[in-house]
N, C-alpha and C positions, 0 to 999 in steps of 0.2 A: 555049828561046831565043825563040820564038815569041810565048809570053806577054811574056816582059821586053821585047819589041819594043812590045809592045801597052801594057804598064808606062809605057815610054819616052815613045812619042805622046800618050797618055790624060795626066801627068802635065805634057807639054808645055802642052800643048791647056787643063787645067785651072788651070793657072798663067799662063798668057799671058792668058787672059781675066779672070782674076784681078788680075792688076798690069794691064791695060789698061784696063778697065771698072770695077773698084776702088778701085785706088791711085795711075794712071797716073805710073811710075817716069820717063817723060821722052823718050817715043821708043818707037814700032813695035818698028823693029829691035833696039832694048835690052830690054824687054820683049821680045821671042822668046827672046831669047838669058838670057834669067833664066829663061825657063820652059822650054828646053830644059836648062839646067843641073838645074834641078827632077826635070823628065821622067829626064834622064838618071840621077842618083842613085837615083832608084825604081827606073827601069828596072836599073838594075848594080846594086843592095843584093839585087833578087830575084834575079838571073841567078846571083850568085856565094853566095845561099844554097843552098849545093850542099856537104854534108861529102865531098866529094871535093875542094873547095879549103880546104887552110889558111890559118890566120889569118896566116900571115905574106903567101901570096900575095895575100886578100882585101885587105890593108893597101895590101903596093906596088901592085897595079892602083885601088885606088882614091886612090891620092899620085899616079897618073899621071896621071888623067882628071883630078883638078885642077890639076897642071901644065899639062897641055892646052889645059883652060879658062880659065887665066890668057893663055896663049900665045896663042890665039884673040880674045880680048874684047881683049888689048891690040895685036893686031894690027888688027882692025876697029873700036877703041873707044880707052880708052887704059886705062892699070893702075888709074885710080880706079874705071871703069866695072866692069873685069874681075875685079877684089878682092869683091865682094857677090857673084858669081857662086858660088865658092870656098865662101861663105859659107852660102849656100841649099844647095848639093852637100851640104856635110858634116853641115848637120842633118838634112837629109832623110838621108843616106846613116847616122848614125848612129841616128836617130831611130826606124828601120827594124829593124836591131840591138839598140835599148834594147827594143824591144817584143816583139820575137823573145826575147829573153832569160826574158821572163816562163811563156813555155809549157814546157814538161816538154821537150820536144823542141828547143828552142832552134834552132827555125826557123816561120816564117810558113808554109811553102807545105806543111806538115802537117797 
């Protein structure tokens, strides 16, 4: 838990400065909230690489945090803003998985 925390921050941290200083997306606050959606998919694709959760659990918690994420970005932003959000979550969150898939072990943190 500990690490995916660390996952989480580092991922934020690495993405915010990225869309800020790079590609500047259009706003501080919008930028945080792209690189915490970043942050967070890294941080939750490691947590829940654990064969003690199944694929079916693995799925709905991660349909939930993008539920979330739309809930959040279109309360503080509106649905245009909070739709890319969504978007950055599920490649980094599958992108995570397509690469774990490649190892004998079909996880990263092995």
């Amino acid at each position: 838990m500990k690490r995916a925390l660390i996952y989480t921050l580092a991922g934020t941290l690495i993405s915010f400065l990225i869309n800020h200083f790079l590609l500047e997306s259009g706003g501080l606050w919008i930028e945080l909230f792209y690189g915490f959606a970043f942050g967070l998919a890294w941080g939750l694709a490691f947590y829940l690489d654990n064969p003690s959760f199944s694929l079916q659990k693995k799925l709905g918690i991660s349909f939930g945090v993008m539920a979330l994420l739309v809930l959040i970005g279109t309360l503080f932003f509106d649905l245009e803003i909070a739709l890319p959000s969504v978007f950055k979550f599920s490649i980094v969150f599958v992108g995570y998985y397509l690469l774990a898939s490649f190892n004998n072990t079909k996880s990263l943190r092995k």
